[in-house]
C-alpha positions, 0 to 999 in steps of 0.5 A: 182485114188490115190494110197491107192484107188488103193492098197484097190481096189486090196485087194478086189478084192483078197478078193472077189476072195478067195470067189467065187464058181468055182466048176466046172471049178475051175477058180476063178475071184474076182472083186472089184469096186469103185464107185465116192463115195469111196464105193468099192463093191465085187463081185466073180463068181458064177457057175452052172452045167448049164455055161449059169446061171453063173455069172462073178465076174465084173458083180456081183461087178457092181450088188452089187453097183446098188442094194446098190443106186451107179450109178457112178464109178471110176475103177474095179479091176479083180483079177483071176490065170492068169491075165485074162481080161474081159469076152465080156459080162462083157466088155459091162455091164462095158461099159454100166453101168461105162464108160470107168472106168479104168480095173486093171487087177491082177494075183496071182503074183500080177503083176498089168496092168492098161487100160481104158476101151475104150482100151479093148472094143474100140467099144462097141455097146450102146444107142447111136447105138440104137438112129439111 
């Protein structure tokens, strides 16, 4: 990915991040993703007093993108306090929907760490399970 690629993913995902609703937990997460067509679509999370409704911020970016007609990706960027990486289930919708896309995980200091996919998940159950 290029480098201004890069900086307008990591200023989308801060973006998307000072919009999420963490009422209850107070930890916000702002993901951005950038599809094969140079579109990036946000998404943040959303909680509910029931944690089971809630939704994680990659799964709201990828959400975003499909309802908006993009089915191939490049990379997500994950911005959150502390530089957390992916939720199990998220790392799975990821899998299941981009691939193995590169993961910019981001923290409030900015510091930036770069992994694909296959390294966070490096088996991931999918339709080729399935297929057995």
């Amino acid at each position: 990915m290029e480098r201004d690629e890069s900086i307008s993913l990591i200023e989308a995902a801060k973006k998307a991040y000072n919009n999420a609703l963490a009422t209850y937990s107070n930890y916000r997460v702002g993901a951005a993703l950038l599809a094969e067509s140079g579109k990036i679509y946000i998404g943040c999370n959303l909680e509910s007093s029931s944690y089971g409704l809630s939704i994680c911020a990659e799964r709201n970016a990828i959400a975003n993108a499909v309802v908006n007609g993009e089915r191939n990706f490049k990379a997500i960027a994950i911005y959150s306090d502390n530089g957390a990486t992916p939720c199990g289930a998220c790392r799975q919708v990821i899998w299941d929907i981009c691939g193995n896309i590169e993961i910019y995980i981001i923290d409030k200091k900015r510091l930036v760490k770069t992994f694909l996919l296959k390294e966070l998940f490096p088996k991931p159950f999918d339709k080729v399970k399935l297929n057995r």
